[in-house]
C-alpha positions in Angstrom: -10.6 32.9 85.4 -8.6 36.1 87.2 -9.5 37.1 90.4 -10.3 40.8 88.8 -12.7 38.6 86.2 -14.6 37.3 89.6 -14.6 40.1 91.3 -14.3 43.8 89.1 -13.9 45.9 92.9 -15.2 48.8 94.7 -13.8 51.5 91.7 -15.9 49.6 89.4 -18.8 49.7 91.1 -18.3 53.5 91.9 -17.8 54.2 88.0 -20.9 52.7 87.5 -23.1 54.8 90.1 -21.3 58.0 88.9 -21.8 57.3 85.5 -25.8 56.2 86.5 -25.9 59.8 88.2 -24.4 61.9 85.6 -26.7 59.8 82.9 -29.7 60.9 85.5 -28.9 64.4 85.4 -28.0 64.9 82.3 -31.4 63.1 80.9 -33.5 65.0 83.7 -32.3 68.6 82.7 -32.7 67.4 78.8 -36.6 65.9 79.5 -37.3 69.2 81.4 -38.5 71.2 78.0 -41.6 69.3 78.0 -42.7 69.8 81.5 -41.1 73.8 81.8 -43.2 74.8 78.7 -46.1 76.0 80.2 -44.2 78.0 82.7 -41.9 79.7 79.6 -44.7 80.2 78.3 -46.4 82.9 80.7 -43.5 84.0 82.6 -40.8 84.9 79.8 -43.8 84.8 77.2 -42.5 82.8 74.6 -44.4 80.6 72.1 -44.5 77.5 72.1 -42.7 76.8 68.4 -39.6 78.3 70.2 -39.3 76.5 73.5 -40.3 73.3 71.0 -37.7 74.6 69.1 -35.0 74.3 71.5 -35.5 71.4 72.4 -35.1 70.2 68.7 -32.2 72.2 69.0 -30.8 70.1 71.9 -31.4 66.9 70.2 -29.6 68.1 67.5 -26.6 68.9 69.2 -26.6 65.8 71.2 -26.9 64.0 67.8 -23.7 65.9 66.4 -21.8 66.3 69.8 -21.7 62.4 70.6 -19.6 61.2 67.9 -17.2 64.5 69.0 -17.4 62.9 72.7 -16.9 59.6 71.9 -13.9 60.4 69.8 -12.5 62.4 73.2 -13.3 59.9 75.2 -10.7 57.4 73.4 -8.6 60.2 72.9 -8.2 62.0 76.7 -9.9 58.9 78.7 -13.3 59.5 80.4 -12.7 61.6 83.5 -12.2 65.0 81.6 -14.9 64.0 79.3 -17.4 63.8 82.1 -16.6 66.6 83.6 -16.8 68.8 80.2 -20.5 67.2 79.7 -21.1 67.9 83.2 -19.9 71.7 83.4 -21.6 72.4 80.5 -24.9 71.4 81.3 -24.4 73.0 84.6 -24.0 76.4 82.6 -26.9 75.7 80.7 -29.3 75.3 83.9 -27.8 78.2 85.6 -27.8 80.4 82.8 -31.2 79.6 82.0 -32.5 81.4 85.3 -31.0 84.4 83.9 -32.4 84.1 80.4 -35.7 86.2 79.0 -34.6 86.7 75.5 -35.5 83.6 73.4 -32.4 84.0 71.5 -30.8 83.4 74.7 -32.7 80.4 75.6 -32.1 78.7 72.0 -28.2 79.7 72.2 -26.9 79.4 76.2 -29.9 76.7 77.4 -30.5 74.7 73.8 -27.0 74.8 72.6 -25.1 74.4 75.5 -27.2 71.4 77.1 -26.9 69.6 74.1 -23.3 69.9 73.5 -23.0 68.6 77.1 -25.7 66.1 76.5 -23.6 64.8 73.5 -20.2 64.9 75.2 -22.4 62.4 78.2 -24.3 60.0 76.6 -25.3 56.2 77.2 -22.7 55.1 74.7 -20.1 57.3 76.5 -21.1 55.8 79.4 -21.2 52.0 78.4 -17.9 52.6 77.4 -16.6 54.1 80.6 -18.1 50.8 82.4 -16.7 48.8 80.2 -12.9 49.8 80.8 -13.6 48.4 84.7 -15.1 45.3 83.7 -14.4 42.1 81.7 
């Protein structure tokens, strides 16, 4: 057995609790439809078939952008990956403070988050682990 079999190192370890943060982040702004509903609800006034909607919408685009990240990810390595998926869901939570269109909200929110969703996923990131480890 290799010493880097025994022992994988500090950069592995640090891949890992990057990649458990960006997973936590990503997940938490995705799960937040469900709990923000009532609140887009009365203050923007939308229904609730839209926000429900969007977040169809999200899953959607996570669906059809992992397969897109995945192939990145073998293609560019993971490091601009994770930031893309990052940025982009960073965009989508800023942008949704300044949204009160729903159109807005399905497009820059929805569509956005769940691009970046896709391009970060937990197959993404098992795959990212498992360059570090053997």
């Amino acid at each position: 057995m290799s010493k880097q079999a025994r022992d994988p190192g500090a950069l592995a370890w640090a891949v890992v609790g990057l990649s458990f943060l960006a997973l936590g982040l990503i997940f938490a702004l995705r799960n937040t439809v469900g709990l923000l509903m009532p609140v887009w609800e009365t203050d923007p006034g939308w229904s609730r078939t839209l926000v429900s909607g969007g977040g169809a919408v999200i899953l959607t685009l996570m669906g059809v952008g992992a397969p897109i990240g995945g192939n990145l990810l073998d293609r560019w390595g993971p490091r601009p990956v994770y930031v893309a998926g990052m940025v982009l869901v960073a965009i989508a939570a800023i942008s949704t403070a300044q949204v009160s269109a729903g159109w807005a909200f399905l497009v820059l929110y929805c569509g956005i988050s769940g691009l970046g969703t896709g391009a970060l996923n937990l197959p993404a990131a098992s795959a990212t682990v498992a360059r570090y480890f053997t």
